[in-house]
GUTIDREN-665326 format. One record per residue (C-alpha): x, y, z; residue in three letters. Coordinates in Angstrom, 2 decimals. Layout:
N
> xx  yy  zz  res
> X  Y  Z  Ala
...
END
This chain:
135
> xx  yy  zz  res
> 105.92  109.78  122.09  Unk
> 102.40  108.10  121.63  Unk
> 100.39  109.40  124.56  Unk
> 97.66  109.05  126.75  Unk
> 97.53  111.91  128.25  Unk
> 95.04  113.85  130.89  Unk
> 92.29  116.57  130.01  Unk
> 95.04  119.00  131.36  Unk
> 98.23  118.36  129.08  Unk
> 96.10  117.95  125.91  Unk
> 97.65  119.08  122.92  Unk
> 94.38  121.86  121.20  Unk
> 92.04  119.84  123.32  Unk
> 89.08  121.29  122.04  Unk
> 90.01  120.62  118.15  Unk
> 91.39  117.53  118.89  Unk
> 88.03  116.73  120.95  Unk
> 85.88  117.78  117.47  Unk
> 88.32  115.37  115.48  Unk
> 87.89  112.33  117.88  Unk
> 84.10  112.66  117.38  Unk
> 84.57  113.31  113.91  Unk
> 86.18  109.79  113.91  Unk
> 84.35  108.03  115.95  Unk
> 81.08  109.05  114.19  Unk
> 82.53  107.72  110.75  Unk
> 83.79  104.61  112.62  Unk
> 79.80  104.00  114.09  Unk
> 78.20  104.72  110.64  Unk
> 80.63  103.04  108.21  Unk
> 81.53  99.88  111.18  Unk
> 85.11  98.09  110.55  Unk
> 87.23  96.41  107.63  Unk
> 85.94  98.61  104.99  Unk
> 88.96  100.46  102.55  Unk
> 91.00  103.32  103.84  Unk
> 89.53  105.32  101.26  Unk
> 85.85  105.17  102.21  Unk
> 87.12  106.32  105.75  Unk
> 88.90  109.12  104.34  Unk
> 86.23  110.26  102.05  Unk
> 82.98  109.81  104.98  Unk
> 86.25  112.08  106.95  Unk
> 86.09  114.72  104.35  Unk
> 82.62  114.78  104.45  Unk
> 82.15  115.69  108.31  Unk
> 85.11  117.53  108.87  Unk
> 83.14  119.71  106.06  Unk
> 79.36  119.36  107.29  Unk
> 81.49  120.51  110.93  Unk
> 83.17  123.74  109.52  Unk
> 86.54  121.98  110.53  Unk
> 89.66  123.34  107.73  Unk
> 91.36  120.91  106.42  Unk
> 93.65  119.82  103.73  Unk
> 93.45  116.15  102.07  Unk
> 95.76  114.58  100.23  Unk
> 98.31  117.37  101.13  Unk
> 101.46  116.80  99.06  Unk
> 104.40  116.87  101.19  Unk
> 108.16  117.28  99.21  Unk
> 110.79  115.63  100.28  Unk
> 114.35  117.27  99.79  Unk
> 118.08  116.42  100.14  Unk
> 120.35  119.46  99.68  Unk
> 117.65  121.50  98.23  Unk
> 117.48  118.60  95.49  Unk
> 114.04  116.67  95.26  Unk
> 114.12  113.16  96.15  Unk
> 110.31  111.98  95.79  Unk
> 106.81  113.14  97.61  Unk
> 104.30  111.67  99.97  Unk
> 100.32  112.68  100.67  Unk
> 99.33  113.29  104.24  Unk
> 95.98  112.13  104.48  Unk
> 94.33  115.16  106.45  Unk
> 96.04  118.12  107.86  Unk
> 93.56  119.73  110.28  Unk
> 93.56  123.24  111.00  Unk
> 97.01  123.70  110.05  Unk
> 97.82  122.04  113.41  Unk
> 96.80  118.05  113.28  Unk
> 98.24  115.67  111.20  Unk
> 96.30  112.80  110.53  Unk
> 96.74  109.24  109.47  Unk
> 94.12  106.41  108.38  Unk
> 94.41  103.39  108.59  Unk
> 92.24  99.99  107.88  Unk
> 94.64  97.22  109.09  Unk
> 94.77  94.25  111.70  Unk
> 97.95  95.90  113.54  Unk
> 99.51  99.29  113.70  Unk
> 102.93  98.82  112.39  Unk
> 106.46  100.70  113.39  Unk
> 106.55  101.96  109.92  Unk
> 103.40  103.95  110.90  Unk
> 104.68  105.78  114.08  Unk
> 107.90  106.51  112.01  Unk
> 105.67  108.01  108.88  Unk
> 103.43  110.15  111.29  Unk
> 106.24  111.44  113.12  Unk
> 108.13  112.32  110.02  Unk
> 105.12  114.27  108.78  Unk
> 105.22  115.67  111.97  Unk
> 108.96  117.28  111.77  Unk
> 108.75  118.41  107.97  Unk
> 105.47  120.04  108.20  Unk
> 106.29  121.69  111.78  Unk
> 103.32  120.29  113.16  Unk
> 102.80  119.71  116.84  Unk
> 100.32  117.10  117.00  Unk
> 99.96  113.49  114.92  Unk
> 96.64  110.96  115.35  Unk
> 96.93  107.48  113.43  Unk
> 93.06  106.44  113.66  Unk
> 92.78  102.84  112.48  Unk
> 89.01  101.61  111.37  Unk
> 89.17  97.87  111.08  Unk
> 88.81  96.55  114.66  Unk
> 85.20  96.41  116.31  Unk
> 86.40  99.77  117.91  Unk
> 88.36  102.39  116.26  Unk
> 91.78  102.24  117.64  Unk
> 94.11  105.41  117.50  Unk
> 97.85  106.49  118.90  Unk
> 98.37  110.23  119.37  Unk
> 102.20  111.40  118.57  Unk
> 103.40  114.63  119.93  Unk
> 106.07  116.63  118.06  Unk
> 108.25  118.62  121.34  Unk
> 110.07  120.02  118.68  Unk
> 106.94  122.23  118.03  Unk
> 106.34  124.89  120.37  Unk
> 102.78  126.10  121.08  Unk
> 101.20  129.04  123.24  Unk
END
C-alpha cells in the first residue's frame, strides 16, 4: 500500500508535488529532531503563505453502531483530498501505517503521506486508499 510510484500513476500529482516541497522546505529551515509540533506549526504556516486549504487538527469521530466510542485529530487534511501525518521519531512504526490508513477509510480519502522530520533527510511513506475512487 506504501508506494513509490512513477510521475504517471501519481495520485493529484501536482498537489501532492506543492505538499512535498511544502515539506521539504520546513524540513531545510527547521533541520531534524526538533518536536512534532514545531513541524506542524512551520506546516501551517506555508501551506498558508502557498494558498494550499487545509484543515489542522481535524477531529475525526469514531463510532460503533451509531454510538461514540472516542475521537482522534488528523494532523493536516489537504485540500479535502490528502491526509497527512507528522512525525519526529527514529523509526516509522506499524502502528503508523495502520493510523494513516484508518484515517484514510473513515474520512474517504484517497491519498495518505506520513512525513517524518528527525533523520538528516526527511523521510516519508505515501499510502493509497483503492477504496477511493478518483476521476
Amino acid at each position: 500500500m506504501s508506494g513509490s510510484a512513477n510521475k504517471n500513476n501519481l495520485v493529484y500529482p501536482e498537489l501532492s508535488y506543492k505538499l512535498m516541497g511544502v515539506l521539504f522546505k520546513v524540513h531545510n529551515k527547521l533541520g531534524p529532531k526538533r518536536q512534532e509540533k514545531y513541524y506542524q506549526r512551520a506546516i501551517e504556516l506555508e501551506l498558508k503563505k502557498q494558498g494550499i486549504s487545509f484543515k489542522r487538527e481535524k477531529l475525526v469521530p469514531l463510532e460503533y453502531d451509531g454510538e461514540s466510542m472516542g475521537r482522534y485529530f488528523i494532523d493536516f487534511v489537504i485540500e479535502e483530498k490528502i491526509a497527512l501525518e507528522v512525525k519526529s521519531v527514529e523509526f516509522f512504526k506499524r502502528d503508523f501505517t495502520a493510523q494513516v490508513l484508518g484515517y484514510l477509510d473513515v474520512e474517504n480519502l484517497k491519498l495518505g503521506i506520513i512525513a517524518n522530520f528527525n533523520g538528516n533527510r526527511l523521510c516519508y511513506k505515501r499510502f493509497i486508499n483503492p477504496k477511493v475512487k478518483i476521476d
